[in-house]
ROLUMFI-441660 format. One record per residue (C-alpha): x, y, z; residue number from 1; residue in three letters. Coordinates in steps of 0.5 Angstrom, whole numbers. Each point is the difference from the previous one (the first is absolute). Layout:
<recs>
+-------+-------+-------+-----+-----+
:    c1 :    c2 :    c3 :   n : res :
+-------+-------+-------+-----+-----+
:     X :     Y :     Z : NUM : ALA :
...
+-------+-------+-------+-----+-----+
</recs>
This chain:
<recs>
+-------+-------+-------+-----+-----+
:    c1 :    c2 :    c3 :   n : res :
+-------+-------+-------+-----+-----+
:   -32 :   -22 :    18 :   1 : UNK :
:    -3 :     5 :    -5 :   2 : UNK :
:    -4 :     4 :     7 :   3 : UNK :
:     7 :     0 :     3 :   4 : UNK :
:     3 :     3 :    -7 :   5 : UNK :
:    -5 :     5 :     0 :   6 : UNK :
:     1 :     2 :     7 :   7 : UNK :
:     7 :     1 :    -1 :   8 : UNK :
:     0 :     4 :    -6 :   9 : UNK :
:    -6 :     5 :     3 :  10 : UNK :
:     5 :     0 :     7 :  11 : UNK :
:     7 :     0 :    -3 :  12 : UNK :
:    -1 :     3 :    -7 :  13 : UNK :
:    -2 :     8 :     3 :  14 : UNK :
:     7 :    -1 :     5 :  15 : UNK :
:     3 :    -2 :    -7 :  16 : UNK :
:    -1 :     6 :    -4 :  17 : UNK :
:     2 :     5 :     6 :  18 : UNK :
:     6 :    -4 :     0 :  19 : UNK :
:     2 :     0 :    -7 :  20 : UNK :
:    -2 :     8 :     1 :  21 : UNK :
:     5 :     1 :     5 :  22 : UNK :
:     6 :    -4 :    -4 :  23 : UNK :
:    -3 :     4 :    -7 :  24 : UNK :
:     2 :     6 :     4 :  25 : UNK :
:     7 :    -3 :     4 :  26 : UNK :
:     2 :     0 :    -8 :  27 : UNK :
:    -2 :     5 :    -3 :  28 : UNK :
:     4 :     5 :     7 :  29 : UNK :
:     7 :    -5 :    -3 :  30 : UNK :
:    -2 :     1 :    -8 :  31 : UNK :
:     0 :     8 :     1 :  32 : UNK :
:     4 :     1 :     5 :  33 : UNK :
:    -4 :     2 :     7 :  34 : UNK :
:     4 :    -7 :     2 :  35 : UNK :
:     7 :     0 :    -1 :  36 : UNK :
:     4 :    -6 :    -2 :  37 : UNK :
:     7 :     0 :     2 :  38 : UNK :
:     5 :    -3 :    -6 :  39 : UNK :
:     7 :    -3 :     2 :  40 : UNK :
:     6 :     1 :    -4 :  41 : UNK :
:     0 :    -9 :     1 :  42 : UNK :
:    -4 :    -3 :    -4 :  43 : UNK :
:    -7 :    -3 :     3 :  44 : UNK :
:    -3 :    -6 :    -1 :  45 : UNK :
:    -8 :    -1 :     4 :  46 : UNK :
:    -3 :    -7 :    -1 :  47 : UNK :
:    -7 :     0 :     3 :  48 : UNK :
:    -7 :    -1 :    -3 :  49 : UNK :
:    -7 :     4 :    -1 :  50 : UNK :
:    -4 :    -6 :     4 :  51 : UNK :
:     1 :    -2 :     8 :  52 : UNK :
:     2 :    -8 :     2 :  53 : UNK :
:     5 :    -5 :    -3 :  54 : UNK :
:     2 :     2 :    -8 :  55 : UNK :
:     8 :    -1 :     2 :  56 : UNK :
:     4 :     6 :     2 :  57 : UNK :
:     5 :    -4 :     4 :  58 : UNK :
:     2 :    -6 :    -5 :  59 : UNK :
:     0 :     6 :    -6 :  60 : UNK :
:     3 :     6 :     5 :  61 : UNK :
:     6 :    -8 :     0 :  62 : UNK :
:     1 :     0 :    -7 :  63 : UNK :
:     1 :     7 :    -2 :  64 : UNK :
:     6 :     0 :     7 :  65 : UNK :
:     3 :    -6 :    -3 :  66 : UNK :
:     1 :     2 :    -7 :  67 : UNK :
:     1 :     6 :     2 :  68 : UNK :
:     6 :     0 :     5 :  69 : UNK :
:     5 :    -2 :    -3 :  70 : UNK :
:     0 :     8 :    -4 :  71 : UNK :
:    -3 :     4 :     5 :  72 : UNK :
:     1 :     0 :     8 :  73 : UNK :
:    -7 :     0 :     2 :  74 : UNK :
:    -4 :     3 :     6 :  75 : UNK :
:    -7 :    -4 :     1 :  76 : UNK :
:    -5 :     5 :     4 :  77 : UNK :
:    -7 :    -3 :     3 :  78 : UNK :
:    -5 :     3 :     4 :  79 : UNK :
:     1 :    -6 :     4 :  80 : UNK :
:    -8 :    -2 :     1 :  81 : UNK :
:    -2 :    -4 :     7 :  82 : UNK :
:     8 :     2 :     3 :  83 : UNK :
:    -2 :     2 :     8 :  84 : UNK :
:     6 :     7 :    -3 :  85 : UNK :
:    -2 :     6 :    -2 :  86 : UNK :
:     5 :     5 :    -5 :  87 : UNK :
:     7 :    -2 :    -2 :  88 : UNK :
:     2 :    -8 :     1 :  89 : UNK :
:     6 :    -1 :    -4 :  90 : UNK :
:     0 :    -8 :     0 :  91 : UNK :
:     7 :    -4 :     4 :  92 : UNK :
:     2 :    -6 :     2 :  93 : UNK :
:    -3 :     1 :     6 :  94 : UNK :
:    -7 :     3 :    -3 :  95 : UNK :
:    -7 :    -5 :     2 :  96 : UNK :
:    -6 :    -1 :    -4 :  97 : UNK :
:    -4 :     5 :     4 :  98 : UNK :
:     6 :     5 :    -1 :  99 : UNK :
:    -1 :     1 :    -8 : 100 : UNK :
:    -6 :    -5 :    -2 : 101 : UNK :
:     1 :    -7 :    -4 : 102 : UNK :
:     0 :     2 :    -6 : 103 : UNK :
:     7 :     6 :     1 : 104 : UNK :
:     2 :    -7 :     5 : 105 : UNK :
:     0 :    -5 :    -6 : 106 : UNK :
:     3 :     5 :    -4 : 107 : UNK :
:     5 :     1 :     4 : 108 : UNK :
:     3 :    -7 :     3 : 109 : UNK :
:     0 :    -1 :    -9 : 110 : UNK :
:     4 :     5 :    -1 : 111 : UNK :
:     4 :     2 :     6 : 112 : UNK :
:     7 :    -3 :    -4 : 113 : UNK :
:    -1 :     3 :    -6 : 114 : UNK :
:     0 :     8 :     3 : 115 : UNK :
:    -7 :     2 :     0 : 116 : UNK :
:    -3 :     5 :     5 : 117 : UNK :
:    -6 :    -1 :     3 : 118 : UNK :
:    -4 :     4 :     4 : 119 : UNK :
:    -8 :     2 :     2 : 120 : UNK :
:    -2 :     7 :     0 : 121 : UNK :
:    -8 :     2 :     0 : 122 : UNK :
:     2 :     7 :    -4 : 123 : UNK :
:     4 :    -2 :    -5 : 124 : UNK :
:     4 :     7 :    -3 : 125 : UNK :
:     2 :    -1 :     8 : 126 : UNK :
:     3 :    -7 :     0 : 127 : UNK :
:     4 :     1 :    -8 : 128 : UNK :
:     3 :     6 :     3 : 129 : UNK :
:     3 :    -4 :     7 : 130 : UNK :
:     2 :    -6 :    -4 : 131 : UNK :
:     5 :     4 :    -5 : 132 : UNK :
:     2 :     3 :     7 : 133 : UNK :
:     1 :    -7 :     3 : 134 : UNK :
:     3 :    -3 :    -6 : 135 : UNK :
:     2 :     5 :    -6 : 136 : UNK :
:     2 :    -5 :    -6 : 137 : UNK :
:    -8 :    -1 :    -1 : 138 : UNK :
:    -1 :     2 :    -7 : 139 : UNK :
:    -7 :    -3 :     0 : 140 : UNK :
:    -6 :    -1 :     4 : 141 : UNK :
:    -5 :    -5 :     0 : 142 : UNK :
:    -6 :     2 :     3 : 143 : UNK :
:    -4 :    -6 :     2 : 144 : UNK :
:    -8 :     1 :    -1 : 145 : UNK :
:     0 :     8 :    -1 : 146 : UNK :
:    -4 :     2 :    -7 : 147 : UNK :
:    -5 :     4 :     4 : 148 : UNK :
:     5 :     3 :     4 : 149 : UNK :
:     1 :     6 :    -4 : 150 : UNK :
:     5 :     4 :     3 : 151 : UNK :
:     6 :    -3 :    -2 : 152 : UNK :
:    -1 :     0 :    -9 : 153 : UNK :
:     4 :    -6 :    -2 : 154 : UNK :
:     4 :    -1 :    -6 : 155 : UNK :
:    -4 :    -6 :    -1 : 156 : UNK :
:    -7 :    -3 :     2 : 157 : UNK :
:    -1 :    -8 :    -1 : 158 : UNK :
:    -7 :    -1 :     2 : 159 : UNK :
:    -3 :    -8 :     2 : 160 : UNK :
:    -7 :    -2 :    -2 : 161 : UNK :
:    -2 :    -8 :     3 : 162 : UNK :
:    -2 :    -3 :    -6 : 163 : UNK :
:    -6 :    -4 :     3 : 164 : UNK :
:    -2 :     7 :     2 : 165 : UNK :
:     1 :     5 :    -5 : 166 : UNK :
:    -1 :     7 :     2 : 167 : UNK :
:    -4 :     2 :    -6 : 168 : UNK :
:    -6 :    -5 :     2 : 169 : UNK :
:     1 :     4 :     7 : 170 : UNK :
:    -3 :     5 :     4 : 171 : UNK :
:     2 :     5 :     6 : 172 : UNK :
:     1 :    -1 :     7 : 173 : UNK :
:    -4 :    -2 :     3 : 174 : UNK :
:    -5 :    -3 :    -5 : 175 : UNK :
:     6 :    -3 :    -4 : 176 : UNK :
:     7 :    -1 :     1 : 177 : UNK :
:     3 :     6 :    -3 : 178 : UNK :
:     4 :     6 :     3 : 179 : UNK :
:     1 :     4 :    -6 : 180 : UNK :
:    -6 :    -1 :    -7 : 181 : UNK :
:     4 :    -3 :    -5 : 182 : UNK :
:     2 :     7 :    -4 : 183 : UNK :
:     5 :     0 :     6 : 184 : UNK :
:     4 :    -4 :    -4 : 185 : UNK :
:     2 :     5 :    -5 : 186 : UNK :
:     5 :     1 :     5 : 187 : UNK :
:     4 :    -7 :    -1 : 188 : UNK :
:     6 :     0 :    -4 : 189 : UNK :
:    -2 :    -8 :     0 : 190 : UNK :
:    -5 :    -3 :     2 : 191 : UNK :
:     1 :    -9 :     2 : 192 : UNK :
:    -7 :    -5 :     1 : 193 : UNK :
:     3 :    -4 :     4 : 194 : UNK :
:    -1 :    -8 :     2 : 195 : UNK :
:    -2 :    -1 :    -6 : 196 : UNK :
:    -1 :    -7 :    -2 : 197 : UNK :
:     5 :    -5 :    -2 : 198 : UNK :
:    -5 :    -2 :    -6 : 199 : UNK :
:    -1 :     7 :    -3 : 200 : UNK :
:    -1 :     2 :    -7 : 201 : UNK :
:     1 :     6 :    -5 : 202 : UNK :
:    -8 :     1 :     0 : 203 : UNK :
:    -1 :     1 :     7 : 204 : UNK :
:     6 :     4 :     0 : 205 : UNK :
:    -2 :     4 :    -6 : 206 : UNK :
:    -7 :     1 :     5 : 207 : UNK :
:     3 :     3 :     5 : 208 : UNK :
:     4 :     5 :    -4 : 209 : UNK :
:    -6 :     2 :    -3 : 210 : UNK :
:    -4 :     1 :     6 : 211 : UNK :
:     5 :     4 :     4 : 212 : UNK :
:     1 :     4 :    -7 : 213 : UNK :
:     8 :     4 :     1 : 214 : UNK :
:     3 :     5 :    -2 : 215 : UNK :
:     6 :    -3 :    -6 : 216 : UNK :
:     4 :     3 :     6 : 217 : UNK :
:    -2 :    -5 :     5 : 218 : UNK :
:     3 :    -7 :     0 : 219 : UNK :
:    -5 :    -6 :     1 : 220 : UNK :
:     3 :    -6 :     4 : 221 : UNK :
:    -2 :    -7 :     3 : 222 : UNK :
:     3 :    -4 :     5 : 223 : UNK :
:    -1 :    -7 :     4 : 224 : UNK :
:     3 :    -2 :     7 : 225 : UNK :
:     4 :    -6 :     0 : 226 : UNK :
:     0 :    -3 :     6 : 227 : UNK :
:     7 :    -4 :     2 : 228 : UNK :
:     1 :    -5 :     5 : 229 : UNK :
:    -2 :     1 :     7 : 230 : UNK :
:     5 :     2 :     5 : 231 : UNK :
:     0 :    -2 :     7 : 232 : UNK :
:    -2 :     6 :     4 : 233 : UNK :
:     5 :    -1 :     6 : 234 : UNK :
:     6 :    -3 :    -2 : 235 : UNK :
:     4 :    -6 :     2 : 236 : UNK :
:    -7 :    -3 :     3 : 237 : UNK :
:    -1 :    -5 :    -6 : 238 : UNK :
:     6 :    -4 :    -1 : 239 : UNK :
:     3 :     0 :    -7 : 240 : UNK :
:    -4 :    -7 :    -2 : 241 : UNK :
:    -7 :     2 :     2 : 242 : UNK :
:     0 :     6 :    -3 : 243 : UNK :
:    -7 :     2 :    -4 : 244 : UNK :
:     0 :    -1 :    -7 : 245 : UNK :
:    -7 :     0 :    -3 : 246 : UNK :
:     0 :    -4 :    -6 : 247 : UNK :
:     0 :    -6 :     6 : 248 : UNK :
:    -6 :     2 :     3 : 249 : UNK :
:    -6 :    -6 :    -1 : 250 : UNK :
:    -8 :     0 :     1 : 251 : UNK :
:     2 :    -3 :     7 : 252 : UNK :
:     4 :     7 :     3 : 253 : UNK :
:    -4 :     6 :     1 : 254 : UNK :
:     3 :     8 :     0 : 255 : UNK :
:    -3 :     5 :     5 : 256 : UNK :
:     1 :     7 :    -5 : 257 : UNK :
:     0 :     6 :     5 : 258 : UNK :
:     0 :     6 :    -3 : 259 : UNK :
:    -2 :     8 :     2 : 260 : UNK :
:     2 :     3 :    -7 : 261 : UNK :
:    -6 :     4 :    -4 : 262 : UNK :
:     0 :    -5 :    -5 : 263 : UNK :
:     1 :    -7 :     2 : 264 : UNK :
:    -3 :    -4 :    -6 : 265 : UNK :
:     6 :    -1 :    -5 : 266 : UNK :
:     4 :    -2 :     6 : 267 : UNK :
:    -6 :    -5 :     1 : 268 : UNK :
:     0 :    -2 :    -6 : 269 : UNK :
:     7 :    -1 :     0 : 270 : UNK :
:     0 :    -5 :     6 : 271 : UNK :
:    -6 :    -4 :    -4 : 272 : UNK :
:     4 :    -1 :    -6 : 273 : UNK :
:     3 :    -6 :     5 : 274 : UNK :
:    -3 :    -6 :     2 : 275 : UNK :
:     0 :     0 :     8 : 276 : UNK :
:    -7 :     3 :     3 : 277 : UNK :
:     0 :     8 :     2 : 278 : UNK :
:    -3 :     3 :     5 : 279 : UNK :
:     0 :     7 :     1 : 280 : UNK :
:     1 :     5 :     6 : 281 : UNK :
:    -1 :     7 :    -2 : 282 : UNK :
:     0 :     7 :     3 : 283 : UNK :
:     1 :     8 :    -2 : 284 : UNK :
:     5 :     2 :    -4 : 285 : UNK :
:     6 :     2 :     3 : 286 : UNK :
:    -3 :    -4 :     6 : 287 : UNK :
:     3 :     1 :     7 : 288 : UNK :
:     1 :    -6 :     2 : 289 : UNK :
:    -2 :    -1 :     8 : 290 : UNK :
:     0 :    -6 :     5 : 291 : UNK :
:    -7 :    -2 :    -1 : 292 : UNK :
:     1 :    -1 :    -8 : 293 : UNK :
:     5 :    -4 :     2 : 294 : UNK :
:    -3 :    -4 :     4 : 295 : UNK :
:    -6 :    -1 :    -6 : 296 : UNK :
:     5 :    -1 :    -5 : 297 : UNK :
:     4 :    -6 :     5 : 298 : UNK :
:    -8 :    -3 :     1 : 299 : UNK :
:    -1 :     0 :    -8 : 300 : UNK :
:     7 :    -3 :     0 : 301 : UNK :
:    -2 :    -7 :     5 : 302 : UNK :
:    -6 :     0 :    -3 : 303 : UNK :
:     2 :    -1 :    -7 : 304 : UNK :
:     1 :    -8 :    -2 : 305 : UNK :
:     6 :    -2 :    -5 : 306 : UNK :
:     5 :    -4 :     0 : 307 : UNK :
:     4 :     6 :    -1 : 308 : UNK :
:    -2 :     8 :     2 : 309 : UNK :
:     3 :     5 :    -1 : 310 : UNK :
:    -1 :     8 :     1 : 311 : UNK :
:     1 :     4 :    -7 : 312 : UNK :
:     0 :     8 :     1 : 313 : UNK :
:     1 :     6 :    -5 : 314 : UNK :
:     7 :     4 :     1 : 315 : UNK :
:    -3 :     5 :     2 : 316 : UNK :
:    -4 :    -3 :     6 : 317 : UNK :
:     7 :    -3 :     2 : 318 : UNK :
:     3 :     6 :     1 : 319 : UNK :
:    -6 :     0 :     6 : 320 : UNK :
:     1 :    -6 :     2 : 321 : UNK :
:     8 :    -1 :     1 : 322 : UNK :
:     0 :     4 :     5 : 323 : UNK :
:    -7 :    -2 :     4 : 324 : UNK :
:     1 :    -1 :     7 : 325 : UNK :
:    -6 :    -4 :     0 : 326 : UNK :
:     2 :    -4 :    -6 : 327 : UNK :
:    -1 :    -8 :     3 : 328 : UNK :
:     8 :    -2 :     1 : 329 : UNK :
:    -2 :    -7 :    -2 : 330 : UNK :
:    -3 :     1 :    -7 : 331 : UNK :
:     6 :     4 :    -2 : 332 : UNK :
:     2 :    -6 :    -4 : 333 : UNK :
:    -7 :     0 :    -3 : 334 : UNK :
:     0 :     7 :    -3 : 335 : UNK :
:     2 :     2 :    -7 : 336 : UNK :
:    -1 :     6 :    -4 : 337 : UNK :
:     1 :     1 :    -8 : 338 : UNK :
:     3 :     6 :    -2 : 339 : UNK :
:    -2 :     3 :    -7 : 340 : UNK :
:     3 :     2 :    -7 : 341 : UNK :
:    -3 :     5 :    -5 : 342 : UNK :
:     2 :    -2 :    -7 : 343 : UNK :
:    -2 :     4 :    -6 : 344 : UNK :
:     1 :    -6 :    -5 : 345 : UNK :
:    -3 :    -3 :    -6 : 346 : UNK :
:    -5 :     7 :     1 : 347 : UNK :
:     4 :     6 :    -2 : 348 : UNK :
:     5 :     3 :    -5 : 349 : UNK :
:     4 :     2 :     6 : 350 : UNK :
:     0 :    -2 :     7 : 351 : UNK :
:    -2 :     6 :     4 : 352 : UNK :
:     8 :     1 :     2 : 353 : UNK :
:     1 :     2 :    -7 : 354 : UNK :
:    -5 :     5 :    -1 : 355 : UNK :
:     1 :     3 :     7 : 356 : UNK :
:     7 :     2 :    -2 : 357 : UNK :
:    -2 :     2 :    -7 : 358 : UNK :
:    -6 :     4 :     2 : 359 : UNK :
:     5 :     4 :     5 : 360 : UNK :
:     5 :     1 :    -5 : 361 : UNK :
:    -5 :     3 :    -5 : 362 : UNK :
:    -3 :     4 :     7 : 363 : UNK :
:     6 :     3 :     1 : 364 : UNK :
:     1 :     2 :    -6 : 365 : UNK :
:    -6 :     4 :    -1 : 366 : UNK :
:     0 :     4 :     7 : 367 : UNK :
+-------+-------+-------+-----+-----+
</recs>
């Protein structure tokens, strides 16, 4: 192990330095204006991160729409990761995973009645110009996951970090985790550790601040996910009688948990708060999924002993299996997914909505 450590550090740490070069040099064209940043008369609000893998965009991308459409008409702009579109993709009722990418499409199905736009547009300053086009009456973007996208300068920048990887433990790609040092988050307004533990304390939080060390002007945050009750992935398959629930699950039922997010392990530990049996199937993130990993799935299914079974995947992987072609039509009944909520509760002074609009009033005000 220490032998691999080494080889890595001499093989990857070089490529990590070159990279933190090019990315010290793409900040520094922004900060004095050799790149230019396009600033919109609507306010902006960028979710993202400094880290590659799962630190929770979507589910906080979520909460900030929730809390905040009932005061502003919102557009939501994604890159679209993984869709098989390139450009402008504004989301319909007729629009497939593959058009707009899982994360844009699960947004979409939840806020489709509460007058939300989303579309997809790997250029960002593009895409907000031809959502106002289509639909006027946004009077805010959201932009999913674009913190280092730089040519569109948001009103307000709220920057996750995982909390069993804290970016100041961290290193560049492609030795670490990081697409930006830790000094990059000077730009965040807020800053929130997400899936934090149900048990934490004031000293761990009081750990975290001093490590990340913030300006008086940045907000310091934590949230944890709550899993709500499983939801079966194609409905009227399960009868109303039949349906999950999982404090009725014993040591004699097994769960087969198929996942491809970046980061599986809260979901994991989730299901194994429970009392049936877990047995994993897991892919890359945002997997396609295709007819051979069906049929892995279907083999790792029958071969399971249980008196119950049950298939439990992540909201976002449902996004990809609901509508599988491949998906075996006999375990449609089987499979269920758990959908997440961010909360701020019993952490902060104020939840994260709060803040949001305090932080843009006061934004505002300065301009």
């Amino acid at each position: 192990m220490a032998k691999r450590k080494l080889l890595s550090y001499i093989l990857l740490k070089p490529i990590s330095w070159v990279y933190a070069a090019v990315v010290a040099v793409r900040n520094a064209m922004f900060e004095r204006g050799f790149l230019k940043q396009h600033e919109f008369d609507i306010p902006v609000i960028t979710v993202g991160n400094i880290s590659v893998g799962g630190s929770g965009k979507t589910p906080h991308t979520e909460y900030i729409i929730n809390h905040l459409a009932e005061d502003y008409h919102i557009g939501m702009l994604s890159r679209g990761y993984k869709r098989r579109t390139k450009g402008f993709v504004l989301a319909t009722e007729n629009s497939h995973v593959e058009d707009i990418g899982d994360e844009p499409y699960q947004i979409y199905k939840k806020f489709r009645k509460r007058d939300v736009t989303v579309a997809v547009c790997e250029m960002r300053v593009v895409g907000i110009e031809k959502m106002r086009e289509i639909d006027p009456k946004i009077d805010l973007i959201v932009l999913d996951d674009a913190f280092q996208h730089r040519y569109v300068k948001p009103r307000l920048s709220v920057v996750l970090m995982e909390y069993s990887r804290p970016a100041y433990n961290d290193s560049m790609l492609p030795f670490g985790r990081l697409r930006e040092p830790i000094s990059a988050l000077n730009r965040a307004d807020i800053i929130v550790v997400t899936k934090c533990p149900d048990a934490m304390n004031p000293i761990q939080r009081r750990i975290i601040a001093e490590n990340l060390n913030l300006f008086p002007y940045q907000k310091l945050l934590f949230s944890r996910y709550k899993y709500l009750a499983p939801v079966e992935l194609f409905r009227g398959a399960v009868d109303r009688a039949e349906r999950l629930d999982m404090d009725m699950l014993t040591e004699t039922d097994t769960v087969l948990a198929v996942t491809g997010v970046a980061n599986p392990r809260p979901f994991i530990r989730q299901l194994r708060n429970y009392k049936a049996k877990v047995k994993i199937r897991r892919f890359g993130d945002h997997h396609n999924f295709t007819h051979t990993d069906m049929q892995s799935i279907e083999e790792k299914f029958n071969a399971m002993k249980g008196k119950n079974k049950f298939i439990i995947t992540t909201e976002k992987d449902a996004m990809r299996l609901m509508n599988n072609p491949y998906f075996p039509h006999h375990l449609r009944k089987f499979i269920y997914y758990l959908p997440i909520q961010v909360t701020f509760e019993d952490y902060n002074d104020q939840p994260l909505d709060t803040v949001i609009k305090s932080q843009m009033r006061h934004n505002t005000l300065i301009r």
